[in-house]
C-alpha positions in Angstrom: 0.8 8.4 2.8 3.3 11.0 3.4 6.2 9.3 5.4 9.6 9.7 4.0 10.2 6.0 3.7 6.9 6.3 1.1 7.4 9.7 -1.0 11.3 10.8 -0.7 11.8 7.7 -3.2 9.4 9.4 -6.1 11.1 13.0 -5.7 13.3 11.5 -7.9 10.5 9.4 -10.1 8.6 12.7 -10.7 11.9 14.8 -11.7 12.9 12.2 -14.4 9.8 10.6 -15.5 7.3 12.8 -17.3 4.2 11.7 -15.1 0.9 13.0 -15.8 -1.4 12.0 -12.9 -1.0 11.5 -9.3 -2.9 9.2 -6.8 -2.0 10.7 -3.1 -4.2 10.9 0.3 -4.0 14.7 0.5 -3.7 14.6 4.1 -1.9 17.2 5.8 1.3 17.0 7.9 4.5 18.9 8.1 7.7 17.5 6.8 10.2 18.7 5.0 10.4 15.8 2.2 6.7 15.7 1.8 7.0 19.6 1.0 9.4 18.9 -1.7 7.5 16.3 -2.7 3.8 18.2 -3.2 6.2 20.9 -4.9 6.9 18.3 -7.5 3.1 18.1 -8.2 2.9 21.3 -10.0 2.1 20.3 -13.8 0.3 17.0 -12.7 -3.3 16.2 -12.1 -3.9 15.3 -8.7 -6.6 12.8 -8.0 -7.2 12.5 -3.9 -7.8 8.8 -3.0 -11.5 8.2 -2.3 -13.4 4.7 -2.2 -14.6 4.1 -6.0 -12.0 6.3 -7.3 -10.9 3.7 -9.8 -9.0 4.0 -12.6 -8.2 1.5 -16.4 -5.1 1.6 -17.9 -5.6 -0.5 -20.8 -6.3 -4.7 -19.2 -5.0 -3.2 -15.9 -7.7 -2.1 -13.6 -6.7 -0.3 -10.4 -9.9 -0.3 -7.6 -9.1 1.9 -4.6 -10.6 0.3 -1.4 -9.4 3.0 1.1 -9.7 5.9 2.3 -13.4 5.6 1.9 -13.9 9.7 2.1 -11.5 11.7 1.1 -8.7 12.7 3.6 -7.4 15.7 1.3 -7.0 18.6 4.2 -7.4 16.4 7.1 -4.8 16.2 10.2 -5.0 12.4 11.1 -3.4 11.2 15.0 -2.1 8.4 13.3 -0.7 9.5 9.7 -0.6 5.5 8.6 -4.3 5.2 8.2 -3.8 7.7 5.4 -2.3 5.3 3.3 -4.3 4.6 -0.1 -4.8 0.9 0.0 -5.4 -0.4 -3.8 -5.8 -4.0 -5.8 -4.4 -3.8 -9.0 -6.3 -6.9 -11.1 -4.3 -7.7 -14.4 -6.8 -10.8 -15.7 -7.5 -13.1 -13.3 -3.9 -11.8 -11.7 -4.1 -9.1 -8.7 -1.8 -7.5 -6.2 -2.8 -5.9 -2.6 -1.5 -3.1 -1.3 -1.7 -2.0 1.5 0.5 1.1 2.6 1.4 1.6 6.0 -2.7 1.1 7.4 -2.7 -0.1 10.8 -5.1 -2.0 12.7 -7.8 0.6 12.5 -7.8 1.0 9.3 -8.0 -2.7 8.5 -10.9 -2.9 10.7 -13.0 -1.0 8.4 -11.9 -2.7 5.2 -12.7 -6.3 7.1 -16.2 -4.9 7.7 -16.9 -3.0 4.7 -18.1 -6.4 2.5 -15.9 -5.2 -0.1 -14.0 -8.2 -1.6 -10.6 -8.5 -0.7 -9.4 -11.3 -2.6 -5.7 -10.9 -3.8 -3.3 -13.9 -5.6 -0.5 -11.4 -3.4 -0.7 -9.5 -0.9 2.1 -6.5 -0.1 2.5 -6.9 4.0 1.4 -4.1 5.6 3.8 -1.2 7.5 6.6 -3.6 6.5 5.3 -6.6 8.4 4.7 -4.7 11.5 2.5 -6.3 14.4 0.2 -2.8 14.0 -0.9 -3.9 10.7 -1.2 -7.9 9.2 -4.2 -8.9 11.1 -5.2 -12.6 11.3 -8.6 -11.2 9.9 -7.5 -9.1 7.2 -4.9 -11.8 5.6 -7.8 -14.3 5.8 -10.2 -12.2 3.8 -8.0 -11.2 1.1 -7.0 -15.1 0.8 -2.9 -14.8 -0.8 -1.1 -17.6 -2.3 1.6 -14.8 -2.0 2.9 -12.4 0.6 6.1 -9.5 0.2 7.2 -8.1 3.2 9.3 -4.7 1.9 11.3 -4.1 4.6 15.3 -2.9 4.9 17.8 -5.2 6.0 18.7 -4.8 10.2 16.3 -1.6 9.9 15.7 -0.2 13.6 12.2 -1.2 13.5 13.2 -4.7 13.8 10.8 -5.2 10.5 9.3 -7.8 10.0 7.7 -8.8 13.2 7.5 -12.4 14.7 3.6 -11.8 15.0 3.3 -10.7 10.9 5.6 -14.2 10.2 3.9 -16.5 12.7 0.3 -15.0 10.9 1.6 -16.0 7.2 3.1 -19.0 8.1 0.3 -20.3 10.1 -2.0 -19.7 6.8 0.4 -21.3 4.3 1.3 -17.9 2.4 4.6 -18.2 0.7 6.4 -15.1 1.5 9.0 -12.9 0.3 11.3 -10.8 2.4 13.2 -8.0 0.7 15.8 -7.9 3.6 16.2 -11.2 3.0 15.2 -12.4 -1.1 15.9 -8.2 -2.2 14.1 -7.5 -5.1 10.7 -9.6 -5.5 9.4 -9.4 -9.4 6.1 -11.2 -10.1 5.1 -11.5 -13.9 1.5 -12.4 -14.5 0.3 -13.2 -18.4 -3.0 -11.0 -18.5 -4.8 -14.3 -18.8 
């Protein structure tokens, strides 16, 4: 989604990597880094996340569970249920990852009867208590959680409510204020 803490980092990706195709909302709003970042789109292909919208790159699938329509155009109140919430499978391996959806949003994945399942799961909105809901972490099932949030950020990211949820259901979890960088390797297998 377009939040500066989301897109100012891949200004730079997209100037020094020679990348091809992008995966992005498309929903409006005003900012001055999200300019500069659609501006760095020119020369790429542009796909506008959309349930089913799925894509193979070689054993690696990625299966985009939301937005269900596409948002490309669209003013949203709440710009975090914009974000493109994917599961990337690698084997019997895969990663959820969430964005910066909030409650609503989760709402309709919970109810959608799409399988959630994940080995980890990437905490939404940084841990925030607007995202992470008891419901939502159950249905996806993690053995894993990361929590990407910056150390003493304003936010006070995590929140207690996001910690007490994981802890309650046994998810090992990974703080990047606290572990910094979390790698996972998984074999394919």
């Amino acid at each position: 989604h377009p939040h500066a803490d989301h897109v100012e980092g891949l200004i730079a990706v997209l100037k020094r990597f020679n990348v091809e195709n992008v995966l992005i909302s498309g929903s409006n709003y005003k900012s001055r880094v999200y300019e500069v970042f659609l501006e760095e789109l020119d020369n790429k292909k542009v796909h506008f996340a959309e349930r089913d919208e799925d894509f193979q790159l070689g054993k690696m699938r990625i299966d985009v569970l939301y937005p269900f329509e596409s948002l490309q155009g669209i003013n949203l109140e709440n710009i975090n249920n914009s974000s493109v919430v994917l599961i990337i499978e690698y084997g019997k391996d895969s990663v959820y990852l969430s964005g910066d959806l909030e409650d609503e949003g989760e709402k309709k994945l919970i109810g959608s009867g799409l399988n959630l399942s994940s080995v980890v799961y990437k905490a939404g909105h940084h841990g925030s208590r607007t995202s992470n809901s008891l419901e939502l972490i159950k249905k996806i099932s993690p053995e894993f959680a990361v929590i990407s949030a910056g150390e003493g950020n304003s936010y006070k990211h995590p929140h207690q409510e996001t910690l007490d949820t994981l802890n309650s259901l046994n998810i090992k979890t990974f703080r990047t204020d606290l572990d910094g960088n979390v790698n996972f390797v998984f074999d394919g297998l």
